[in-house]
C-alpha positions as CSV (number, residue, x, y, z in Angstrom):
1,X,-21.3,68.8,-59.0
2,X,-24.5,67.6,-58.1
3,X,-25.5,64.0,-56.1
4,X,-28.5,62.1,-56.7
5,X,-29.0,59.6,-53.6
6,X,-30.6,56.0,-53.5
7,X,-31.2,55.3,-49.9
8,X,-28.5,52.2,-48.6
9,X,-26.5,53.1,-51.5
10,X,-23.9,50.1,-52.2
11,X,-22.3,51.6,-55.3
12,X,-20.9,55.3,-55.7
13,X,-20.3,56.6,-59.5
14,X,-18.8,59.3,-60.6
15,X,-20.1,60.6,-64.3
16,X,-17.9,62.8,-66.2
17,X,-19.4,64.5,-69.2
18,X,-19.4,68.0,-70.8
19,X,-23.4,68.0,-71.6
20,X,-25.8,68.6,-68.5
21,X,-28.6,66.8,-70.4
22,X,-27.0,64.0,-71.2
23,X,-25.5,63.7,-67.2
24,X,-28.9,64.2,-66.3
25,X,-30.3,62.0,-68.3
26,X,-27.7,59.1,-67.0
27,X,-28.0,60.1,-63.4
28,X,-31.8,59.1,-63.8
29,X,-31.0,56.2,-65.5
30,X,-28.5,54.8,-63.0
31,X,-30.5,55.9,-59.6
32,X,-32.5,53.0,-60.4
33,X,-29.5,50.7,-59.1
34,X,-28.7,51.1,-55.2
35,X,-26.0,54.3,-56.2
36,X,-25.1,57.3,-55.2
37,X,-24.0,59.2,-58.5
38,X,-21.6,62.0,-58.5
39,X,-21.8,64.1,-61.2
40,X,-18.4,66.2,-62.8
41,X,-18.9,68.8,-65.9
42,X,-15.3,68.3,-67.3
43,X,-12.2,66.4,-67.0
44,X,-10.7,68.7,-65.1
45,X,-12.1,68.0,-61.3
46,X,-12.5,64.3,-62.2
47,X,-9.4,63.7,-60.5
48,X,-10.0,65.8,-57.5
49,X,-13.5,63.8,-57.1
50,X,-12.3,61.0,-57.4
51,X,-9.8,60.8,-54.8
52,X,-12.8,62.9,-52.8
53,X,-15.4,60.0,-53.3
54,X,-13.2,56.7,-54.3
55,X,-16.5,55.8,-56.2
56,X,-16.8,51.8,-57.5
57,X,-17.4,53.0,-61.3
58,X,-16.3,56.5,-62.9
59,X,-18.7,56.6,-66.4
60,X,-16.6,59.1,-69.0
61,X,-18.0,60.6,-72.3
62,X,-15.4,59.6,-75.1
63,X,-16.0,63.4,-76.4
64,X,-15.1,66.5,-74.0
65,X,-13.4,69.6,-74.3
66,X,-11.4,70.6,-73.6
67,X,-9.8,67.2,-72.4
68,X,-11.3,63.8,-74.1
69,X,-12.6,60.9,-71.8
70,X,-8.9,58.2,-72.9
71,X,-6.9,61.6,-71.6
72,X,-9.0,61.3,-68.5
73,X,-8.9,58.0,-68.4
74,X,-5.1,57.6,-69.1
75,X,-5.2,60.2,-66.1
76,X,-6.9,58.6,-63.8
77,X,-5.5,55.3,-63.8
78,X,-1.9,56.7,-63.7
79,X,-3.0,58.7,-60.3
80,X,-5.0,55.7,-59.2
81,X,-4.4,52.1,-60.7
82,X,-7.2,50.6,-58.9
83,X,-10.3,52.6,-60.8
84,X,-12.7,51.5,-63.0
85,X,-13.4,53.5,-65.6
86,X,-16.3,52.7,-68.2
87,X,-15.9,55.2,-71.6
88,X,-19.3,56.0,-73.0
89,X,-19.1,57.0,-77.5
90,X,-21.5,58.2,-79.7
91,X,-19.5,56.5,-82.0
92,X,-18.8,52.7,-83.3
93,X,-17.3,50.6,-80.4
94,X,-15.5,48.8,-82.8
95,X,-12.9,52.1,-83.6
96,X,-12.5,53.5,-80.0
97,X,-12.0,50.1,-78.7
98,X,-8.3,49.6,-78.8
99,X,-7.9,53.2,-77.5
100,X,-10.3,52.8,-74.3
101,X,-8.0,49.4,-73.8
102,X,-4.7,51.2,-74.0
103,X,-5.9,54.5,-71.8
104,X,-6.6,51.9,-68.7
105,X,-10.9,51.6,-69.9
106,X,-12.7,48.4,-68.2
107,X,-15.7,48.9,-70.4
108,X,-17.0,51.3,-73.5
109,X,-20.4,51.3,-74.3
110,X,-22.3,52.9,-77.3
111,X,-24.7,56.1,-75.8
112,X,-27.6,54.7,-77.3
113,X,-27.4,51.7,-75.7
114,X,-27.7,53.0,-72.1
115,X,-29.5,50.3,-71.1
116,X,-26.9,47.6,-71.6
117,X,-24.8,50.3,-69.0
118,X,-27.1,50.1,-66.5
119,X,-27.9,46.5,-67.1
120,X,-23.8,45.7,-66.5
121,X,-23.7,48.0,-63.6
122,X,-26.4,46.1,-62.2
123,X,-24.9,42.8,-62.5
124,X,-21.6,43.9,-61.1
125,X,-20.4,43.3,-57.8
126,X,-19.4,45.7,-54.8
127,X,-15.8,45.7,-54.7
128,X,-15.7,43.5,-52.2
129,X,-16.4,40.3,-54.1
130,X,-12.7,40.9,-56.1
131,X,-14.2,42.4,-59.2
132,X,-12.6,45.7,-58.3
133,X,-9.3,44.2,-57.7
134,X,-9.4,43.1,-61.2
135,X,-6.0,43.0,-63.0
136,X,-5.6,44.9,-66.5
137,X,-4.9,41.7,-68.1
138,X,-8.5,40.7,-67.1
139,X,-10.0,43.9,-68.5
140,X,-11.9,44.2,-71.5
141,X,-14.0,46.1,-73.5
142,X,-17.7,45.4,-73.0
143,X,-19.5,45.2,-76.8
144,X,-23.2,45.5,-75.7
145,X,-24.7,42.1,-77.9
146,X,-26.2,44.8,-80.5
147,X,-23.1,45.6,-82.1
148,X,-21.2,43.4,-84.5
């Protein structure tokens, strides 16, 4: 686990994905927002950080051995109704979508389209302003404009 540090950090994230390069390359991507970002190598300490770090956002890669991000996802919001979990695939949104929104996912994004994370995270709220308190019947999954 490793934390990358924005001084007057508003948001914490959690990122749980099973290829260094790509955490590193999305910890550099989201310092740029006021974050500190908590990085897990596998499903299997999510949990354990999570209730460590109670972070605003956890980011999970759709594919990890040896337990996939909906498993972790299903997971974490069984522990812990209240988090946020946004599913990152290298695949079309379009057939992972009714998954993420049946393991508990507020939001899955396509990995090439990074940007459209970052640009979401940006424009969400601390969880003071009531976005964190949202209920599963106002979740959905977020389809970057780019995809059909």
């Amino acid at each position: 686990m490793q934390n990358g540090n924005t001084p007057g950090a508003r948001m914490k994230i959690l990122i749980v994905d099973d290829h260094a390069v790509y955490r590193a390359l999305l910890r550099n991507l989201l310092v740029k927002l006021p974050a500190t970002v908590i990085e897990c190598p596998d499903s299997s300490r999510a949990l354990d950080l999570y209730t460590e770090h109670r972070p605003d956002w956890v980011i999970t890669d759709l594919e990890m051995e040896p337990v996939d991000g909906l498993a972790t996802t299903a997971s974490l919001k069984r522990h812990h109704p209240e988090v946020r979990v946004l599913i990152l695939t290298g695949h079309a949104a379009d057939t992972c979508e009714s998954l993420a929104k049946e393991a508990g996912a507020f939001g899955l994004f396509p990995k090439e389209h990074a940007d459209q994370l970052l640009e979401f995270l940006r424009k969400s709220s601390p969880p003071d302003t009531g976005l964190a308190d949202a209920s599963p019947s106002s979740r959905q999954v977020i389809k970057p404009a780019c995809m059909p």
